[in-house]
C-alpha positions in Angstrom: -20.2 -235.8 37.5 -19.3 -237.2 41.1 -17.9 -233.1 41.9 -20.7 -231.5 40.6 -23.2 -234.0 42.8 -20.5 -233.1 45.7 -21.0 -229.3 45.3 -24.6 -229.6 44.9 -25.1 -231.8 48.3 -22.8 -229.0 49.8 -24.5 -226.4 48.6 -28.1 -227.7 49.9 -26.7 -228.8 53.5 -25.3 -225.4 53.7 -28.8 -223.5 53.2 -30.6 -226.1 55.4 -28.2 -225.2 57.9 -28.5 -221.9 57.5 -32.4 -221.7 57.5 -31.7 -223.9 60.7 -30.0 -221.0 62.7 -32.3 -218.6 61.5 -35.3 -220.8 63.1 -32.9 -220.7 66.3 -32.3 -216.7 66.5 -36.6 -216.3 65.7 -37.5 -218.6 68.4 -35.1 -216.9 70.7 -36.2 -213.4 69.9 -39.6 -214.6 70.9 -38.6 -215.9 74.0 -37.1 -212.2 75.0 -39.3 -209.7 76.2 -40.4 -207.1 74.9 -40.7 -204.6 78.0 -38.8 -203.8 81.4 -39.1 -206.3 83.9 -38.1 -207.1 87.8 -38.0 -210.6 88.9 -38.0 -211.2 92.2 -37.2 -214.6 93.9 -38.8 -214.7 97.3 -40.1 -216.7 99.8 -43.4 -215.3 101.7 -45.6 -217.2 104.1 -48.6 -215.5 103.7 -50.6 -214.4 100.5 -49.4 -210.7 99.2 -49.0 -207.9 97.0 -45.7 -206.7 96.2 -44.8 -203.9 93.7 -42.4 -201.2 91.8 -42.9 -198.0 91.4 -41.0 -196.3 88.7 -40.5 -193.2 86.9 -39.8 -191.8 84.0 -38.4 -188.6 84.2 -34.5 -189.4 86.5 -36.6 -188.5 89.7 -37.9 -190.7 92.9 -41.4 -189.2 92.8 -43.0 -192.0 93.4 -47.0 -192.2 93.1 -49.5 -194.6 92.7 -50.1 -193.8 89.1 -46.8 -195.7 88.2 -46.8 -198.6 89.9 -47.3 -202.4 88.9 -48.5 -204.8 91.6 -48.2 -208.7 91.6 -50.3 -211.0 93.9 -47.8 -213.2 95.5 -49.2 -216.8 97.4 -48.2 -217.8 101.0 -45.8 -220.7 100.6 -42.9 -221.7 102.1 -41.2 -222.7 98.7 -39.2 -220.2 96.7 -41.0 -218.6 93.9 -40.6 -216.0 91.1 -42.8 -213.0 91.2 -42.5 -210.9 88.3 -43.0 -207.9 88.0 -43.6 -206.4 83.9 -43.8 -202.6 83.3 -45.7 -202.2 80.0 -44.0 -202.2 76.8 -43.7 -198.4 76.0 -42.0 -197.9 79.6 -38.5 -197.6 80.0 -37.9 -196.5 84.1 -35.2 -194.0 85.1 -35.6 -194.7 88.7 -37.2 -197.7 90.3 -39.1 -198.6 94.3 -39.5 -202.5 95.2 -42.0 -202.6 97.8 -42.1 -206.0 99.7 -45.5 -206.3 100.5 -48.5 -204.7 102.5 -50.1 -207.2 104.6 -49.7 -206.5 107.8 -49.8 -210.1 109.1 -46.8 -211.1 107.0 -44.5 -212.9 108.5 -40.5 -212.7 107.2 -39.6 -212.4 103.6 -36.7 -213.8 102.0 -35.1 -212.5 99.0 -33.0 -215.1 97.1 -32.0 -213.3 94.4 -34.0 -210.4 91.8 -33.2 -209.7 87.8 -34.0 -206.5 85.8 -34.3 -207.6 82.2 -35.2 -205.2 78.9 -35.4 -206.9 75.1 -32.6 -209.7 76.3 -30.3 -207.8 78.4 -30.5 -208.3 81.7 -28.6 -207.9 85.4 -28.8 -210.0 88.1 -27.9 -210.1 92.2 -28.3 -212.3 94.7 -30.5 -211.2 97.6 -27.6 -210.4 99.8 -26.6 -207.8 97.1 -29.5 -205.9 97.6 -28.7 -203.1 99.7 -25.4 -202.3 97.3 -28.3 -201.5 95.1 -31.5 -200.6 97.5 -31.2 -197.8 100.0 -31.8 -199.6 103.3 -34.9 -198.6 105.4 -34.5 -198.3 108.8 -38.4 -199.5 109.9 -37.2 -202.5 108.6 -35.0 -204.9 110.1 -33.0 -207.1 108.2 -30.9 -210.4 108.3 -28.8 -210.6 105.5 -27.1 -214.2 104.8 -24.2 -214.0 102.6 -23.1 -217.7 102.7 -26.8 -218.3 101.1 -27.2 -215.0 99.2 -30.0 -214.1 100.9 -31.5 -211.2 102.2 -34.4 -211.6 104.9 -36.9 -208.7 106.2 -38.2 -209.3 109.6 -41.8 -208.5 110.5 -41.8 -206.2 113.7 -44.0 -208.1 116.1 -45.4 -204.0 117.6 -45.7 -202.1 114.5 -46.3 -202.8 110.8 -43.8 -201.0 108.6 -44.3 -201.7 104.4 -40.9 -202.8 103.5 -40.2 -200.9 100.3 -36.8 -199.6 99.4 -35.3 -196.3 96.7 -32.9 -197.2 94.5 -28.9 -196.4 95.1 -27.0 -195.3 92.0 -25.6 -198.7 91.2 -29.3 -199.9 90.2 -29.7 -196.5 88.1 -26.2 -197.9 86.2 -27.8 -201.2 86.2 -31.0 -199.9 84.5 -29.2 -197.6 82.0 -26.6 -200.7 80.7 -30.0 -203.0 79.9 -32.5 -200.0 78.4 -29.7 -198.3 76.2 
């Protein structure tokens, strides 16, 4: 009698447990997203609009028709501006524009994330030209000892900071969207 209560309690712990980890894996599937994101961590004095432009079709034909925008607020804190394609997109090529007001002052990059239904890649802001083709309208001060990248503001002319992708974010993007 004491073996078969023994095998019983076993046998009911074991399918508590089991629902238990199932609970776990749902509520992580609903944290992951469901679409292509790009987070940015940045720091920007002044209120903005950053944005990528993407495409579809393995070309940098950029245009306005494929472009997300975020509203970013002055502060001098860090903060996360995310930027979420919808969920049907999947981008061959990607542009990360750093803002279009022309009063800005410098923008720091502390680090940015692609992520895609839970897989992800991530660099610190100092990375970002191993995966952004540098402009050269915009000067930049990159800090490796804090992983940061900064973009200056040109005190004679405004120049949008907004960068093409190099072929090491192109492998980035194909690892997390396939």
């Amino acid at each position: 009698m004491k073996t078969n209560f023994v095998i019983l309690a076993t046998i009911i712990s074991l399918t508590f447990i089991s629902c238990k980890n199932d609970k776990k894996e749902d509520v992580a599937k609903a944290d992951e997203k469901q679409n292509f994101s790009i987070d940015l961590d940045v720091v920007a004095p002044l209120d903005d609009n950053f944005s990528v432009y993407y495409t579809e079709d393995n070309t940098i034909n950029f245009n306005g028709d494929k472009a997300v925008w975020r509203g970013v607020k002055g502060q001098s804190d860090t903060q996360k501006v995310t930027l979420d394609l919808k969920e049907e997109i999947i981008p061959t090529n990607i542009r990360i524009d750093f803002g279009i007001n022309k009063d800005q002052g410098d923008v720091v990059l502390e680090k940015f994330k692609l992520s895609f239904y839970g897989k992800s890649f991530e660099a610190k802001g100092s990375e970002f030209f191993k995966y952004f083709i540098p402009n050269d309208s915009v000067k930049t001060e990159i800090d490796t000892k804090n992983g940061t990248v900064k973009f200056l503001k040109n005190p004679k002319k405004f120049f949008s900071p907004f960068y093409y992708p190099q072929q090491a974010v192109l492998d980035e993007i194909k690892k997390i969207t396939h």
